[in-house]
C-alpha positions as CSV (number, residue, x, y, z in Angstrom):
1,X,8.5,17.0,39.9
2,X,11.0,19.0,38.2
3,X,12.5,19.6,35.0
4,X,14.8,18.0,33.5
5,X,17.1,19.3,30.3
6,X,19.7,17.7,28.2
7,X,22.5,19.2,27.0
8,X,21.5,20.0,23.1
9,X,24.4,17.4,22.0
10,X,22.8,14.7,23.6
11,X,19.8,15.5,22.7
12,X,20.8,15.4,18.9
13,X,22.5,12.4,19.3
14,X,20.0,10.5,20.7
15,X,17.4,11.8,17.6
16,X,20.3,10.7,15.4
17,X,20.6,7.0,16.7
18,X,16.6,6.4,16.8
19,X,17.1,7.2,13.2
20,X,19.3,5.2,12.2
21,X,17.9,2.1,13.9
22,X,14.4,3.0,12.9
23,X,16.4,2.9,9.1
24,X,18.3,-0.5,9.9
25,X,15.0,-2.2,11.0
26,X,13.5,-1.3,7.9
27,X,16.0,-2.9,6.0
28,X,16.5,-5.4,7.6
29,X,12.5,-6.5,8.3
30,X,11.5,-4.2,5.4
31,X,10.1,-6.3,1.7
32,X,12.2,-7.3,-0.5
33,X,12.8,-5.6,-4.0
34,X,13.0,-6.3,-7.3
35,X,17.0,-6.5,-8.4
36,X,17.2,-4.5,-11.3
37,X,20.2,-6.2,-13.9
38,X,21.2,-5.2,-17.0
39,X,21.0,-7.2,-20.4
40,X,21.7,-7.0,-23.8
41,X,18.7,-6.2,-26.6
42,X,18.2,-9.4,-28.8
43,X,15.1,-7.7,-30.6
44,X,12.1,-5.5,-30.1
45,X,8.8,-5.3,-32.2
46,X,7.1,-1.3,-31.6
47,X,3.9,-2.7,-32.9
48,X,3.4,-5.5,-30.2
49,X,5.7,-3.8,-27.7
50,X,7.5,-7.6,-27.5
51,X,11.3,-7.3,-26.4
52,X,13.8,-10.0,-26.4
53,X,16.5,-9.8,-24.2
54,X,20.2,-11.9,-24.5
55,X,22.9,-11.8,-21.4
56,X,23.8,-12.9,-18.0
57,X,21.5,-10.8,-16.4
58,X,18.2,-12.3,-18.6
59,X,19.4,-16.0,-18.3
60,X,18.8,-15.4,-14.1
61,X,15.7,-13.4,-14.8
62,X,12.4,-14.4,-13.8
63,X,10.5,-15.7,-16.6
64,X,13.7,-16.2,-18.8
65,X,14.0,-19.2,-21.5
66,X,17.2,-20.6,-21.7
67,X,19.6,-17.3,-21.8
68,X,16.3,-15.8,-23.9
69,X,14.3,-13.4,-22.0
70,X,11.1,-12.3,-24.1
71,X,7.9,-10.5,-22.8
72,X,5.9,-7.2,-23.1
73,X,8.0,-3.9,-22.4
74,X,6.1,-1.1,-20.0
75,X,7.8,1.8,-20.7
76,X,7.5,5.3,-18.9
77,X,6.9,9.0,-21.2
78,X,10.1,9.5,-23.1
79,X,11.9,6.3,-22.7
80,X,14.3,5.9,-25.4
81,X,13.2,2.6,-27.9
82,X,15.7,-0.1,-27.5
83,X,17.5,-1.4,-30.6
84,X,19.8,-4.5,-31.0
85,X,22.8,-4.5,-28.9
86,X,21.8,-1.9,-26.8
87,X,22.3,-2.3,-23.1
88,X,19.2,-2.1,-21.0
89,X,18.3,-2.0,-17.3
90,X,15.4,-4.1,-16.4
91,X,12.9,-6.0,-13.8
92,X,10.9,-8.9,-14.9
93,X,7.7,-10.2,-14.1
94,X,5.8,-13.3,-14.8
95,X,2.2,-12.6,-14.4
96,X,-0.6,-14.9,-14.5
97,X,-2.2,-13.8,-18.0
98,X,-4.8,-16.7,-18.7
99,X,-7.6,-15.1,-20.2
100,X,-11.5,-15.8,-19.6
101,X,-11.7,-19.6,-20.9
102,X,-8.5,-19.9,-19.2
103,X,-6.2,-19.6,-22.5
104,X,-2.8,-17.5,-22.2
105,X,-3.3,-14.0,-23.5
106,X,-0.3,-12.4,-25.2
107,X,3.4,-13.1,-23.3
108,X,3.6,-14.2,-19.7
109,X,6.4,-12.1,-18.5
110,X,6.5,-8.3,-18.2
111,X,9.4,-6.0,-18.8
112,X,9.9,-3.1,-16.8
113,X,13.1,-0.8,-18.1
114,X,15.3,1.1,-20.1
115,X,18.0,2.2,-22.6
116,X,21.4,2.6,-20.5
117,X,22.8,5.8,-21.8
C-alpha cells in the first residue's frame, strides 16, 4: 500500500461540501421551530403576568381568540414590561393546564417574548 495525498485545495474543498450538506440535511430533516411574529400590546396586568395581544400576527397565533391573543407572559432577567401599543415579538403556546380534579388552572396559552426596541 502506499500513500496517498491530496492537494491541500481539494482537501478543503471536500471538508467544505460535507459541511454544507451535513447543514442542508439538517434543515431540511431537522424539527421544526416555533415562528416568532410580532403583535401589537392590547393590555398587560404585572400582578398576574396576563398579556393581551391585538394584530395580524396574534389572530394566526396558536391559542388566539378571534384577533385576541391572551395568556401568561414568561419573560427573561431584564425584559422591558410591555405597555399598550407597544410592538412585541412573540411565540405562543397552548399547554394543557387542567389542574388535579381536572379544572383549568389560570390561562391555557403561554407567551414567550419581548418589547421590540
Amino acid at each position: 500500500m502506499g500513500n496517498v495525498n491530496l492537494p491541500t485545495p481539494v482537501f478543503l474543498a471536500s471538508g467544505a461540501l460535507c459541511l454544507l450538506a451535513g447543514y442542508l440535511i439538517g434543515v431540511v430533516a431537522g424539527p421544526d421551530t416555533p415562528a416568532r411574529t410580532t403583535a401589537e400590546v392590547e393590555s398587560f396586568d404585572p400582578g398576574t403576568s396576563e398579556l393581551c395581544l391585538r394584530g395580524d400576527g396574534a389572530t394566526d397565533a396558536e391559542g388566539a381568540e378571534g384577533d385576541l391573543l391572551c395568556g401568561t407572559w414568561r419573560r427573561t432577567a431584564g425584559s422591558e414590561t410591555p405597555e399598550p401599543g407597544d410592538v412585541f415579538r412573540f411565540v405562543s403556546v397552548d399547554v394543557d393546564n387542567a389542574g388535579g380534579g381536572g379544572d383549568p388552572v389560570g390561562p391555557g396559552v403561554v407567551i414567550y417574548g419581548s418589547v421590540v426596541d
